[in-house]
C-alpha positions as CSV (number, residue, x, y, z in Angstrom):
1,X,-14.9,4.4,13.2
2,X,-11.9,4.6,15.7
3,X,-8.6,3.9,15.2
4,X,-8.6,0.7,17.0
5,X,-11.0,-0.6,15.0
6,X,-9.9,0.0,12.1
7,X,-6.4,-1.6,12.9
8,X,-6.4,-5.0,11.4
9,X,-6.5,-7.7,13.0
10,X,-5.6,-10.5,10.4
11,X,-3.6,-11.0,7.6
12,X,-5.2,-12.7,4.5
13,X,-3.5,-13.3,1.3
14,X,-5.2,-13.1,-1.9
15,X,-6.4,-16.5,-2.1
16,X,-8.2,-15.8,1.5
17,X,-5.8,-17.8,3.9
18,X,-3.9,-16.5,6.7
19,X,0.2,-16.3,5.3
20,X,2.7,-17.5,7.6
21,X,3.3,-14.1,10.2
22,X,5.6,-11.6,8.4
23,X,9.6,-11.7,10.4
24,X,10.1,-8.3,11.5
25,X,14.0,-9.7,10.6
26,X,12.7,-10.1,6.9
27,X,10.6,-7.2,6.2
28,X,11.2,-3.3,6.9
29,X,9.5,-1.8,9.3
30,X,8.2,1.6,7.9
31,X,6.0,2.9,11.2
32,X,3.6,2.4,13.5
33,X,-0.4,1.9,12.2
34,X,-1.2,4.6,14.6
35,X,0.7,7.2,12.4
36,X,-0.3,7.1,9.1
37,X,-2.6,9.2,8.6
38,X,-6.1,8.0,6.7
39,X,-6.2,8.8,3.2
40,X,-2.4,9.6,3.1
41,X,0.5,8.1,1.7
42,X,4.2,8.0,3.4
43,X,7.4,7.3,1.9
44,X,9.4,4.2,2.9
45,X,13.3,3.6,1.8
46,X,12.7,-0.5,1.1
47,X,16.0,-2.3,-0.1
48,X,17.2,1.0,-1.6
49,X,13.7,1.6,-3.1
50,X,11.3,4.6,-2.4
51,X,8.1,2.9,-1.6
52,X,4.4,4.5,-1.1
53,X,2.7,3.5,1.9
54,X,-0.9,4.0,2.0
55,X,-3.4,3.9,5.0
56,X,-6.8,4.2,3.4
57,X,-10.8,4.1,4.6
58,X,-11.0,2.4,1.3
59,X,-10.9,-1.0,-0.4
60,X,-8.3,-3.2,0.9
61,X,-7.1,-0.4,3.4
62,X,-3.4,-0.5,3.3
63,X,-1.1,-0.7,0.1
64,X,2.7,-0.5,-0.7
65,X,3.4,0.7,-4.4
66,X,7.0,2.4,-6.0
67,X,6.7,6.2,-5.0
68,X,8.5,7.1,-8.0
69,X,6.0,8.9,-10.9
70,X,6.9,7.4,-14.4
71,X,5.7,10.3,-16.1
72,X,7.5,13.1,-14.4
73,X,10.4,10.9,-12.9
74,X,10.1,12.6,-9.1
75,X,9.8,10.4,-6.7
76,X,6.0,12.1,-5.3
77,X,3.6,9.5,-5.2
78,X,3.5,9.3,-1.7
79,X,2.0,13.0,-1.6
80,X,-0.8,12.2,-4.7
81,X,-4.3,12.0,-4.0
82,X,-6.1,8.4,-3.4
83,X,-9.2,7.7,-4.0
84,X,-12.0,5.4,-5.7
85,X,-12.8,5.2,-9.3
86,X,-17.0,6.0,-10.0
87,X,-16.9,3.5,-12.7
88,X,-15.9,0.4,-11.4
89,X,-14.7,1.1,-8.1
90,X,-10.9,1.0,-8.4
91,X,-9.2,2.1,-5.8
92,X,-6.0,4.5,-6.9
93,X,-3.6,7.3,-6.1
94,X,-3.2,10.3,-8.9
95,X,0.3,11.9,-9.0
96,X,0.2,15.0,-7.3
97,X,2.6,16.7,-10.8
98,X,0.3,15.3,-13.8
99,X,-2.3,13.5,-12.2
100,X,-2.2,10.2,-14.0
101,X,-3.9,7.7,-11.9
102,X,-2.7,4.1,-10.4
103,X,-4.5,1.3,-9.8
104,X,-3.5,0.9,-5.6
105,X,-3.7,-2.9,-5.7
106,X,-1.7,-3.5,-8.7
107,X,0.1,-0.5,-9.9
108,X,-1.4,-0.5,-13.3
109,X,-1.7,3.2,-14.8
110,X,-5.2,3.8,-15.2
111,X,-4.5,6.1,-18.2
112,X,-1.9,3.9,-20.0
113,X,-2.4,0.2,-20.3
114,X,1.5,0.0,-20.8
115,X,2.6,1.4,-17.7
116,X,2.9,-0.3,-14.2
117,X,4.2,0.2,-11.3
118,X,5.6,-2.5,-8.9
119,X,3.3,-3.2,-5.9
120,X,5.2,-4.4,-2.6
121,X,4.0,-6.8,0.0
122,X,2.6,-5.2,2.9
123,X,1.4,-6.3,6.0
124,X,0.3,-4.9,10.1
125,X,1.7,-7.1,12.7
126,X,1.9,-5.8,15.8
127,X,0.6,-2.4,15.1
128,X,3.8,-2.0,12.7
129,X,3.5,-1.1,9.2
130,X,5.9,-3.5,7.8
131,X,6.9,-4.1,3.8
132,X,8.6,-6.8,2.3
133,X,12.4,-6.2,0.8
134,X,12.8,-7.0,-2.7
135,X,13.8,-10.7,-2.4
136,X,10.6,-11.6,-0.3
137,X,8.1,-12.9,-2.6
138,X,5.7,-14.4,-0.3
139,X,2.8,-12.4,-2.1
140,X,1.1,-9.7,-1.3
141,X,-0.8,-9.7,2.1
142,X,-3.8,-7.3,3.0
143,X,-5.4,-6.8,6.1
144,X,-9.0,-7.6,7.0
145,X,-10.9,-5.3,9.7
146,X,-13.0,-6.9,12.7
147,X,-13.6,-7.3,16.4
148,X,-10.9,-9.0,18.3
């Protein structure tokens, strides 16, 4: 699959209807679609926050989560490993230090059911990768993939 089309080309929102177009005023642009690499993650200063950015082939495709590892207290999740639980299908990024595992889509430590980490809204418009600040709470918006 090329890059183009895998480059969304709608927004959805978790109930499955299109959310009013992101402001490139309101939210942070963090880069351009084109540059994250697949499979990776990126770091993104958000409202004074260090957020994960991740582009993957997987599930919904692109996620926002806090980059900062509760365990170890480095800011390194950006550089862990994502990929998909056997089980159940999870999609998730482990922590490159101690490899405890996140759920991508909610945050939720897949080792410890009291540990969670803040997911950020994050959206493509325009072929910009662009998060929500802190006091956007819109909801989360994913892409979907498809022919133009």
């Amino acid at each position: 699959m090329t890059a183009a089309e895998m480059a969304p080309t709608a927004l959805r929102t978790d109930a499955g209807t299109e959310p009013a177009r992101p402001s490139p005023t309101a939210w942070v642009t963090v880069c351009r679609w084109d540059d994250l690499v697949p499979d990776r993650g990126v770091c993104a200063l958000v409202d004074g926050h260090a957020v994960a950015v991740f582009r993957c082939t997987f599930g919904a495709g692109l996620y926002a989560l806090d980059n900062l590892d509760p365990y170890s207290g480095a800011s390194v999740l950006s550089r862990g490993l994502v990929g998909v639980t056997t089980a159940d299908g999870v999609a998730f990024v482990a922590s490159p230090l101690r490899k405890q595992r996140f759920a991508l889509a909610t945050g939720q430590s897949l080792d410890d059911p009291t540990i969670r980490l803040r997911c950020w809204p994050v959206a493509v418009v325009d072929g910009l990768v662009l998060v929500a600040p802190s006091d956007v709470t819109s909801g989360t918006a994913t892409w979907i993939t498809g022919g133009q």
